[in-house]
C-alpha positions as CSV (number, residue, x, y, z in Angstrom):
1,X,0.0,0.0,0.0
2,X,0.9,3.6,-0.9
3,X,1.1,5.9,1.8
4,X,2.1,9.8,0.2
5,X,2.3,12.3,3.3
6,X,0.5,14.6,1.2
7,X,-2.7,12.6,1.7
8,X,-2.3,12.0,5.9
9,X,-4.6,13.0,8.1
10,X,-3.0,11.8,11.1
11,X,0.0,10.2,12.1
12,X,-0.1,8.6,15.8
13,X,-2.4,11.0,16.7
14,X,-3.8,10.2,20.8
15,X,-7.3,9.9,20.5
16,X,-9.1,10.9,24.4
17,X,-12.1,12.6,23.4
18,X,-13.7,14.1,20.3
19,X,-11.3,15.9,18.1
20,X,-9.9,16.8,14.2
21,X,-7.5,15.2,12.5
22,X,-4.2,16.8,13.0
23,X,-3.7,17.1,9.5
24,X,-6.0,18.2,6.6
25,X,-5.6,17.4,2.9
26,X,-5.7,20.0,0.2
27,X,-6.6,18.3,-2.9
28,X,-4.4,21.0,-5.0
29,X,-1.6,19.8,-3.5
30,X,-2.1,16.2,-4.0
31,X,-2.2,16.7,-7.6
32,X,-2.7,13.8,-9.9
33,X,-3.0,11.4,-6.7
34,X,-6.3,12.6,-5.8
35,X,-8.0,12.3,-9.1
36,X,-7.5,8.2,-8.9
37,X,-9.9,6.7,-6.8
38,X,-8.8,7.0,-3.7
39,X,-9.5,4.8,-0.5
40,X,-10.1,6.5,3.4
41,X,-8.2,4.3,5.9
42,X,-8.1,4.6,9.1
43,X,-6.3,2.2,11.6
44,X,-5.9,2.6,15.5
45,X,-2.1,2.3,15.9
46,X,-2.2,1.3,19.8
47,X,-5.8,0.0,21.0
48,X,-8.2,2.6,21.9
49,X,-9.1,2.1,25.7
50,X,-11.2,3.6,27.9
51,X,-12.0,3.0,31.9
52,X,-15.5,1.5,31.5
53,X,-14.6,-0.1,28.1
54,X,-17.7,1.0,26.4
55,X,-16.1,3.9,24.5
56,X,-17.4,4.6,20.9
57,X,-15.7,6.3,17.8
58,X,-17.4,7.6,14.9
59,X,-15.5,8.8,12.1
60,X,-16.4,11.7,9.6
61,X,-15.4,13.0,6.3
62,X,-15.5,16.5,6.1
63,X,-14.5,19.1,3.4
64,X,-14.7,23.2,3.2
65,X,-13.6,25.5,1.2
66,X,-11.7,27.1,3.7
67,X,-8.4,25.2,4.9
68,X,-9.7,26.4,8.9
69,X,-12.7,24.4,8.3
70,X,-14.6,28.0,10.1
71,X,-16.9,28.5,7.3
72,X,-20.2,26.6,8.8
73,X,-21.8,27.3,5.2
74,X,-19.6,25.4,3.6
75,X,-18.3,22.4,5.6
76,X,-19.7,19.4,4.5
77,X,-19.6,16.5,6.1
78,X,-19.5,13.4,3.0
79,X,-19.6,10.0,4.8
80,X,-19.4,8.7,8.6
81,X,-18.5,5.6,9.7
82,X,-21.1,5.2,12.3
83,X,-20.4,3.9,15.9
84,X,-17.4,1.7,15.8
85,X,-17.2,0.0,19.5
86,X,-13.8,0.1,21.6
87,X,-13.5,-3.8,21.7
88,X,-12.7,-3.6,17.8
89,X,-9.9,-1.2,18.5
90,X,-7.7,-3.4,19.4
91,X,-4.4,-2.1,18.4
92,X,-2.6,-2.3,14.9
93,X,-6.0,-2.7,13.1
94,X,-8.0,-1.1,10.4
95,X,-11.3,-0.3,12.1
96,X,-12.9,1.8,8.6
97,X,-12.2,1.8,5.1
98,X,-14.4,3.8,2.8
99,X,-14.0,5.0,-0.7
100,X,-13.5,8.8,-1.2
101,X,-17.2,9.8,-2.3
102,X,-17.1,12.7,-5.2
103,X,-18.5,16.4,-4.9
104,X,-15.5,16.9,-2.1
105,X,-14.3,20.7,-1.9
106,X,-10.5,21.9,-2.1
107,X,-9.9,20.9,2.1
108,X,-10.7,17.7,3.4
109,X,-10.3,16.4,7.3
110,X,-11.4,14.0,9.2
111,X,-13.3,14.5,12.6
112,X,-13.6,12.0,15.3
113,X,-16.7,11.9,17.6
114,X,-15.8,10.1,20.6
115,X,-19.2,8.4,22.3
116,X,-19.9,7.0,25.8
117,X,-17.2,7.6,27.6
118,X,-13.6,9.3,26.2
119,X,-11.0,7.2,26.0
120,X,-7.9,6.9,28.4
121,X,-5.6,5.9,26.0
122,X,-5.1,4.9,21.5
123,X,-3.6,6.8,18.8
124,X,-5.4,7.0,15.2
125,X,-3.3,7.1,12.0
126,X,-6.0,7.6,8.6
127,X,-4.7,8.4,5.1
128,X,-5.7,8.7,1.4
129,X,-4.3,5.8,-0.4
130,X,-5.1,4.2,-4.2
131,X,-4.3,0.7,-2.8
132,X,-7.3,-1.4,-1.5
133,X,-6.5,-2.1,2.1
134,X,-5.8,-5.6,3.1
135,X,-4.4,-5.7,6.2
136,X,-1.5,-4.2,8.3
């Protein structure tokens, strides 16, 4: 699999409560990458964990004009993986794969809604990629 740092969102990125990716992706810069289809993945790189082990993560697609993501006209959120439970984030595993939907704008992020109860510990990593995913 193909990993360009152009298309990262986040890189070992602790995940405690509900947050944005560290990273955003502006689809200028990743040039002739982006217009392939592309492939969201996103893997927790330690387990996810929280003190009553009922924690839930939902992950979003979001794109704005703006590279803030401040306009609230314009952000947009395109696809969410709906409520992925903490005993599936188990460490070194790809908890959602998507393909990139079209109609995004020029900035793209991710956003992570944290459910139940934040977590203690866990770091995300999530990326663009051509490659279909097939394990880590």
């Amino acid at each position: 699999m193909i990993i360009d740092k152009l298309l990262e969102f986040s890189t070992a990125q602790a995940l405690t409560a509900t947050a944005a990716s560290e990273d955003t992706v502006d689809t200028l810069a990743a040039g002739s990458a982006y217009g392939n289809e592309l492939w969201l993945v996103v893997r927790d790189g330690t387990a996810l964990n929280s003190t009553e082990d009922d924690a839930t993560l939902t992950i979003s697609l979001q794109s704005d004009s703006a590279s803030d993501f401040s306009t609230e006209s314009t952000l947009k959120t395109h696809v969410s993986s709906g409520a992925i439970a903490e005993a599936s984030c188990t460490g070194n595993t790809i908890v959602w794969k998507t393909r990139v939907p079209p109609g995004l704008q020029r900035y793209l992020r991710l956003y992570y809604t944290v459910g139940t109860h934040n977590f203690i510990s866990g770091t995300i990593d999530a990326f663009l990629t051509p490659d279909v995913p097939i394990g880590f």
